[in-house]
MDAnalysis code that builds the backbone (N, CA, C; Angstrom):
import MDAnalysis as mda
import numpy as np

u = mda.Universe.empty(390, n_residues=130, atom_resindex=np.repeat(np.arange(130), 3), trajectory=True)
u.add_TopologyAttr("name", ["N", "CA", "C"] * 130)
u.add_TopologyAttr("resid", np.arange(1, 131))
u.add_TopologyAttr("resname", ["UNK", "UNK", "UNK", "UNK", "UNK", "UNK", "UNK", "UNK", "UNK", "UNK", "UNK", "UNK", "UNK", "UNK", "UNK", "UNK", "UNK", "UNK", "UNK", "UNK", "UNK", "UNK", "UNK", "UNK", "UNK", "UNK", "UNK", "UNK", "UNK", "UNK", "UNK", "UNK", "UNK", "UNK", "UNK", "UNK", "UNK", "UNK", "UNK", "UNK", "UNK", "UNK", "UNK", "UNK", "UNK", "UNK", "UNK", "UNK", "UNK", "UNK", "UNK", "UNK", "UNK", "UNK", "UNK", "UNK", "UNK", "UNK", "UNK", "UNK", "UNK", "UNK", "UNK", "UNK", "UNK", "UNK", "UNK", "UNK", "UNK", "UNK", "UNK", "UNK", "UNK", "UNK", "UNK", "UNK", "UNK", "UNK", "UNK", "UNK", "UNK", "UNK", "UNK", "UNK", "UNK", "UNK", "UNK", "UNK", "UNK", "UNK", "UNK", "UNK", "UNK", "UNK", "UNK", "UNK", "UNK", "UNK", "UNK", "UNK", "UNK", "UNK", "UNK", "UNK", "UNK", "UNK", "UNK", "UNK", "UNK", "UNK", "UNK", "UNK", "UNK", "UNK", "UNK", "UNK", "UNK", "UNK", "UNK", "UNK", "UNK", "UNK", "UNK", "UNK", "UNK", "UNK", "UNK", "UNK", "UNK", "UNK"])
u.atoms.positions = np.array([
    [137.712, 130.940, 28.301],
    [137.097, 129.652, 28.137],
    [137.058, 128.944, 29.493],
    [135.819, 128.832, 29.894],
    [135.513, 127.921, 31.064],
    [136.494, 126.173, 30.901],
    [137.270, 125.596, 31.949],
    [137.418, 124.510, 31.619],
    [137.043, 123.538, 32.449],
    [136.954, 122.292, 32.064],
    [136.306, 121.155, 33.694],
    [136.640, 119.813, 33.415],
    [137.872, 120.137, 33.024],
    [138.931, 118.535, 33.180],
    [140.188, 118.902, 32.454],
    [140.777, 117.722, 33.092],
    [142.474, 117.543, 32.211],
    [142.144, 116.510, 31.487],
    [143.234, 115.982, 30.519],
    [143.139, 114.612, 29.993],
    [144.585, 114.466, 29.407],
    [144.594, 113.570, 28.642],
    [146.243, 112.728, 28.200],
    [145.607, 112.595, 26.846],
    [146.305, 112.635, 25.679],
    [146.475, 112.395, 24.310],
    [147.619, 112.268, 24.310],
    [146.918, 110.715, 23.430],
    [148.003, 109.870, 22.922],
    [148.016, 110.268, 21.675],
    [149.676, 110.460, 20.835],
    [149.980, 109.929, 19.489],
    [151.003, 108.905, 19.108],
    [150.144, 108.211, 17.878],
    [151.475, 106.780, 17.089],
    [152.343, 107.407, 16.411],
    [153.580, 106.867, 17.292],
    [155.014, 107.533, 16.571],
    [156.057, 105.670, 15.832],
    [156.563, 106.171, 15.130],
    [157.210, 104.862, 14.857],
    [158.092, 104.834, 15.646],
    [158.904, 103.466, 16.117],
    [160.102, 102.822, 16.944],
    [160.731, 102.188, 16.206],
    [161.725, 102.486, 15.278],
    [162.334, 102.333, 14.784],
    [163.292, 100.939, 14.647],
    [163.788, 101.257, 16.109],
    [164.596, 100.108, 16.899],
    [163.603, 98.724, 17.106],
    [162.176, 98.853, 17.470],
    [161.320, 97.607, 17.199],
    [160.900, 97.415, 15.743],
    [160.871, 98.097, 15.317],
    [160.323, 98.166, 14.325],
    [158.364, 98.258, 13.995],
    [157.815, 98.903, 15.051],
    [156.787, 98.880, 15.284],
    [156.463, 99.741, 15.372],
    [154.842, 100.693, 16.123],
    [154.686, 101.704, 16.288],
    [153.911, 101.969, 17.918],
    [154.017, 102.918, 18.902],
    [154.021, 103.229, 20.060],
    [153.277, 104.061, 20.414],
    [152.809, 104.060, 21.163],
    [151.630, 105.320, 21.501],
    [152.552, 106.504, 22.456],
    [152.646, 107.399, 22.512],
    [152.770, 108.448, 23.255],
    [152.367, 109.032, 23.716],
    [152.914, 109.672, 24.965],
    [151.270, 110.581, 26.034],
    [151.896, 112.009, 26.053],
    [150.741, 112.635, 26.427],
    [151.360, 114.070, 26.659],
    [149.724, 114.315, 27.267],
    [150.020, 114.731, 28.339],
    [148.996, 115.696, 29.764],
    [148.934, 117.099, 29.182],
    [147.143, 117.347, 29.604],
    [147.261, 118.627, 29.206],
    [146.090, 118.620, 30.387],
    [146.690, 119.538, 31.371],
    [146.182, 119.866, 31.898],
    [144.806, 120.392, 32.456],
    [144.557, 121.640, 31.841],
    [142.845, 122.325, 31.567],
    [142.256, 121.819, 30.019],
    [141.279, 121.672, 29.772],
    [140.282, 121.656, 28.715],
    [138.795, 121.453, 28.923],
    [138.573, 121.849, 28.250],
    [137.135, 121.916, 28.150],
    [136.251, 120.961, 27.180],
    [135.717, 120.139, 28.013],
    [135.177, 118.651, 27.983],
    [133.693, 118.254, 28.252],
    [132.572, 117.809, 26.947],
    [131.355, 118.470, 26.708],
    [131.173, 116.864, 26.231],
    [130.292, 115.549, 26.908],
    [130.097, 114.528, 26.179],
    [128.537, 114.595, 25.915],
    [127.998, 114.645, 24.892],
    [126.813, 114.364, 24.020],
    [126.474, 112.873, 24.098],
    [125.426, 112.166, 24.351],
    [125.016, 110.525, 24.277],
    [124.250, 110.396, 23.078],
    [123.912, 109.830, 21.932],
    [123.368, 109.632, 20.527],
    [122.704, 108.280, 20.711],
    [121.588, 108.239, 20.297],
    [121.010, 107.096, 20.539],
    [120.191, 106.488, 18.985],
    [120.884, 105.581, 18.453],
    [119.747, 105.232, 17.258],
    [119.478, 103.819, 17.357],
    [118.262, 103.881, 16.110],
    [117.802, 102.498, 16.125],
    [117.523, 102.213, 14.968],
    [118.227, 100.466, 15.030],
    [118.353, 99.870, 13.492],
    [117.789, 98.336, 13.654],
    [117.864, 97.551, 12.864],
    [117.518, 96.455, 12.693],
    [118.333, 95.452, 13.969],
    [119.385, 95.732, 14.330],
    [120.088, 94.985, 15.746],
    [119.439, 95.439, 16.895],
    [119.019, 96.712, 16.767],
    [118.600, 96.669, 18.579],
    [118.967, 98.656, 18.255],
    [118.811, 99.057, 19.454],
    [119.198, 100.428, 19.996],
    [120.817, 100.443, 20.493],
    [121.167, 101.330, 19.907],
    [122.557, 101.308, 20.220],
    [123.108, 102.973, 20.734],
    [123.600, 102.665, 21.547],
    [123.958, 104.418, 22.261],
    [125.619, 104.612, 22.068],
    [125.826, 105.885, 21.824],
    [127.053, 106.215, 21.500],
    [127.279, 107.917, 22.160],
    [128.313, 107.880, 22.452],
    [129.111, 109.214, 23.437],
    [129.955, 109.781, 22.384],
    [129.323, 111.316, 22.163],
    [129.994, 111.985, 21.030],
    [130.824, 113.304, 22.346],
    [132.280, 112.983, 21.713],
    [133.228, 114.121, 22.772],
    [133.301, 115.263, 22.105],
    [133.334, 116.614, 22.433],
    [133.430, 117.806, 22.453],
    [134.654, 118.677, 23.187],
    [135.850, 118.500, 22.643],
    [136.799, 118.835, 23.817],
    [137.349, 120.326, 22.764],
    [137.466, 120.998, 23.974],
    [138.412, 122.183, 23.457],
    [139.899, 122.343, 24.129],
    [140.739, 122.584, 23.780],
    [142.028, 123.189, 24.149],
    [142.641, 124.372, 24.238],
    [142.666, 125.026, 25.490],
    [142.944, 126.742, 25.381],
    [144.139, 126.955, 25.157],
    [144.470, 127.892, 24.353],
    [146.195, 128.016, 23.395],
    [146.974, 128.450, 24.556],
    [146.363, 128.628, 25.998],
    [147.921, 128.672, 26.882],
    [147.936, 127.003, 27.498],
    [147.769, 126.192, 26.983],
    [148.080, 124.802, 27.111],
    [148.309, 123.911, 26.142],
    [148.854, 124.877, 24.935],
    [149.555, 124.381, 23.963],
    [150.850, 124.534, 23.506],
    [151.587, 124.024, 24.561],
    [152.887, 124.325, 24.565],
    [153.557, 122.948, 24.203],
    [154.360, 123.037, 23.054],
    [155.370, 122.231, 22.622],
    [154.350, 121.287, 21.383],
    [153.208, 121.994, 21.385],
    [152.397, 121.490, 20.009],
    [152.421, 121.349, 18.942],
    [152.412, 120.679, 17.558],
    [152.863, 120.580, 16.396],
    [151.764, 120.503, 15.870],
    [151.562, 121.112, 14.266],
    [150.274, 120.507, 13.579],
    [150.914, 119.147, 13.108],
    [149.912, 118.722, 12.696],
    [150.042, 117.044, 12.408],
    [151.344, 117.266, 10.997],
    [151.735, 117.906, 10.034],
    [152.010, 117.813, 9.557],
    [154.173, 118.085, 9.894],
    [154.495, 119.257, 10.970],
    [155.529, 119.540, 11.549],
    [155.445, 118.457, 12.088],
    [154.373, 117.788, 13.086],
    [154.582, 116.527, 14.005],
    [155.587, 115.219, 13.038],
    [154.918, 115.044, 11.935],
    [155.493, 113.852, 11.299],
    [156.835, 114.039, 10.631],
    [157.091, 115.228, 10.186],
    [157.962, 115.782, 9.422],
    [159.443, 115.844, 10.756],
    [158.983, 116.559, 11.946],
    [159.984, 116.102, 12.958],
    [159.940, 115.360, 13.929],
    [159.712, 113.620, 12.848],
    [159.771, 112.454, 13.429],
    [159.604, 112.655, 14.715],
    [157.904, 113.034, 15.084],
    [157.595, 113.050, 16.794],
    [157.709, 113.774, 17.337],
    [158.379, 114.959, 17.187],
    [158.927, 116.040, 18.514],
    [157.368, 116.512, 18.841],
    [157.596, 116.728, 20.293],
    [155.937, 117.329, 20.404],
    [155.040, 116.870, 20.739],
    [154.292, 116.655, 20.463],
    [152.508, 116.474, 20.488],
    [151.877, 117.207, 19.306],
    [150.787, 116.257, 18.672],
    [149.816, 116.832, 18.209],
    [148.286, 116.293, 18.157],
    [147.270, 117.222, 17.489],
    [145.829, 116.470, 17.637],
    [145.421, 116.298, 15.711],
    [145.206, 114.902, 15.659],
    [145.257, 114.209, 14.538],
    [143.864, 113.529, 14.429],
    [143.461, 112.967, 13.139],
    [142.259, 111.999, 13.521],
    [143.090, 110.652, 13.748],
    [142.221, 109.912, 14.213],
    [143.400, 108.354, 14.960],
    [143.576, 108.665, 16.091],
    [144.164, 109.829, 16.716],
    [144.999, 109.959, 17.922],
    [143.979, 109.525, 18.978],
    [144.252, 109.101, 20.395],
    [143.137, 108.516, 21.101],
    [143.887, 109.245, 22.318],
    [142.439, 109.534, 23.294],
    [142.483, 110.708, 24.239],
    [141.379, 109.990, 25.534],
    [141.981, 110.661, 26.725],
    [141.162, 109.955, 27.749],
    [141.223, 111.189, 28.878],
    [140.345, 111.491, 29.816],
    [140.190, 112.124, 30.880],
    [140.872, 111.738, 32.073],
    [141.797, 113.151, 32.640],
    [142.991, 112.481, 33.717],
    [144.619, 112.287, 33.519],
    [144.927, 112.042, 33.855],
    [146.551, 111.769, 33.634],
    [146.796, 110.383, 33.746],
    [147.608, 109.945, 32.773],
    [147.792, 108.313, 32.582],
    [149.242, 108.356, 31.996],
    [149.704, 107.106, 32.263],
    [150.495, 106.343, 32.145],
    [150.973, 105.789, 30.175],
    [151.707, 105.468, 29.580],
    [151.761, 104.485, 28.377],
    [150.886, 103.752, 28.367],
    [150.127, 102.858, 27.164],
    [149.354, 102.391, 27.260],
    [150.075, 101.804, 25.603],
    [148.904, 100.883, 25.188],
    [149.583, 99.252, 24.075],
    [148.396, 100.324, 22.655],
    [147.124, 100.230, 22.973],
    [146.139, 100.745, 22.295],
    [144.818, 100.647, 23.127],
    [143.269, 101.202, 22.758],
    [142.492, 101.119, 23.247],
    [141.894, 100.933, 24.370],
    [142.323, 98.923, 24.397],
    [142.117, 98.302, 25.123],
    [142.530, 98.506, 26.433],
    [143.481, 99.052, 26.980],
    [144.414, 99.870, 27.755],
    [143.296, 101.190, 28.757],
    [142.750, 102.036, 27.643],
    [141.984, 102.608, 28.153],
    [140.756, 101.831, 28.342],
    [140.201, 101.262, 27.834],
    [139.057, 100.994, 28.716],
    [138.986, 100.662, 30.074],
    [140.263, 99.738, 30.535],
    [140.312, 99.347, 31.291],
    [139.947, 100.460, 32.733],
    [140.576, 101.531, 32.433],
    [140.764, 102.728, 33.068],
    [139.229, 102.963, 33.871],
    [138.121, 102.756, 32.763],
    [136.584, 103.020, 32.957],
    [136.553, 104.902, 33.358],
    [136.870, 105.800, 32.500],
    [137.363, 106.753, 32.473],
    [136.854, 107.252, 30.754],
    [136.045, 108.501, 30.690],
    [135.804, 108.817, 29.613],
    [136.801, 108.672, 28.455],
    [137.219, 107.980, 27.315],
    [137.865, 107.617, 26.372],
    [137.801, 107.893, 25.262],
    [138.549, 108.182, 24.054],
    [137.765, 108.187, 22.510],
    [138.913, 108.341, 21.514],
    [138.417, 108.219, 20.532],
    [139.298, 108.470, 19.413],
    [139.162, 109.524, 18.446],
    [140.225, 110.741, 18.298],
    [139.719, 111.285, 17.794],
    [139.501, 111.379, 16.026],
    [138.192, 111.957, 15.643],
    [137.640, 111.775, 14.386],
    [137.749, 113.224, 13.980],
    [137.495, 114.327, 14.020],
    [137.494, 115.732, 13.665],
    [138.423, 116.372, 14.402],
    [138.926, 117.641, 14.105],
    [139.770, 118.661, 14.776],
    [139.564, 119.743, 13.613],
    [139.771, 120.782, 14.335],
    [140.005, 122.105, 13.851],
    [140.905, 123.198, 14.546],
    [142.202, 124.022, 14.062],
    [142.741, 124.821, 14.684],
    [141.984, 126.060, 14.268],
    [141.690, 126.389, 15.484],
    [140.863, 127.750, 16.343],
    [141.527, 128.683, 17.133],
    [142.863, 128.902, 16.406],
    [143.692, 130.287, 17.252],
    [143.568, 131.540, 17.114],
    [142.588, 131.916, 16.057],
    [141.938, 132.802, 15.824],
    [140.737, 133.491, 16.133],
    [140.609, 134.778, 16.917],
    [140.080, 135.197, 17.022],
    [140.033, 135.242, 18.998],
    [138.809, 135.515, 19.669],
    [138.454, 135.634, 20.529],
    [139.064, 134.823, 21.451],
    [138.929, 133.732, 21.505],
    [138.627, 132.472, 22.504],
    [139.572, 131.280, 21.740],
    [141.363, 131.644, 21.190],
    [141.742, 130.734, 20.620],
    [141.952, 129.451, 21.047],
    [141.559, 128.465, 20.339],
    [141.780, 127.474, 20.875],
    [141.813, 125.886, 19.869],
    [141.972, 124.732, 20.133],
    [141.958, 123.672, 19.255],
    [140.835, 123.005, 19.527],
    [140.031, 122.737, 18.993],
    [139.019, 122.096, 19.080],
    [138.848, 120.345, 18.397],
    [138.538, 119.471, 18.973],
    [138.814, 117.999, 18.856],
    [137.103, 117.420, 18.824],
    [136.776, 116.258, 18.274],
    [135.450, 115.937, 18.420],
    [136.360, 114.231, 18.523],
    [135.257, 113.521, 18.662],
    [135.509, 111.965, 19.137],
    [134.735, 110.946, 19.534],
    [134.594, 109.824, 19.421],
    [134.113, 108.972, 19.464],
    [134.379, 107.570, 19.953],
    [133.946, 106.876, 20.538],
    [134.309, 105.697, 21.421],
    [134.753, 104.741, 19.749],
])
């Protein structure tokens, strides 16, 4: 699998001690990163939207959980969830969203995933949306 960026995914873990919930980062180095622009038109005006295409090659899935081990061991890990929000590059903690935009750095949230360790070209595949 060709790749042509790193990025950071974040997941919400609870904090117990605040009693709130926290975003978490975890860098992944290589992936493969494909943004689509969508353009429709409705009664407000034309509105454009950036559909993400990211893949993850299974030798950069180390210390990964499916969403379901993720929650079950309260956090250990990383995983790719819908909700979870992802940005191009290596970053820092962040509050939510707003955080990334600031960045002005491809951003999104992800909406689809599929595990793809099967076969040829294993890998995790993520889709997303601003």
């Amino acid at each position: 699998m060709i790749t042509n960026a790193d990025m950071t995914i974040y997941n919400q873990v609870p904090n117990k001690e605040k009693k709130c919930f926290e975003w978490r980062s975890h860098y992944i180095p290589a992936v493969s990163f494909h943004t689509d622009q969508k353009a429709s038109f409705g009664d407000a005006g034309a509105k454009k939207e950036d559909i993400y295409k990211i893949r993850i090659p299974e030798e950069h899935l180390e210390d990964y959980r499916t969403p379901e081990e993720f929650h079950k061991d309260s956090g250990e890990g990383w995983t790719v969830e819908k909700g979870a929000l992802f940005v191009t590059g290596h970053h820092g903690e962040i509050t939510g969203t707003q955080d990334l935009e600031k960045l002005h750095r491809p951003y999104g949230i992800i909406n689809s995933w599929s595990d793809s360790r099967r076969g040829s070209l294993p890998h995790i595949r993520i889709g997303g949306t601003v």
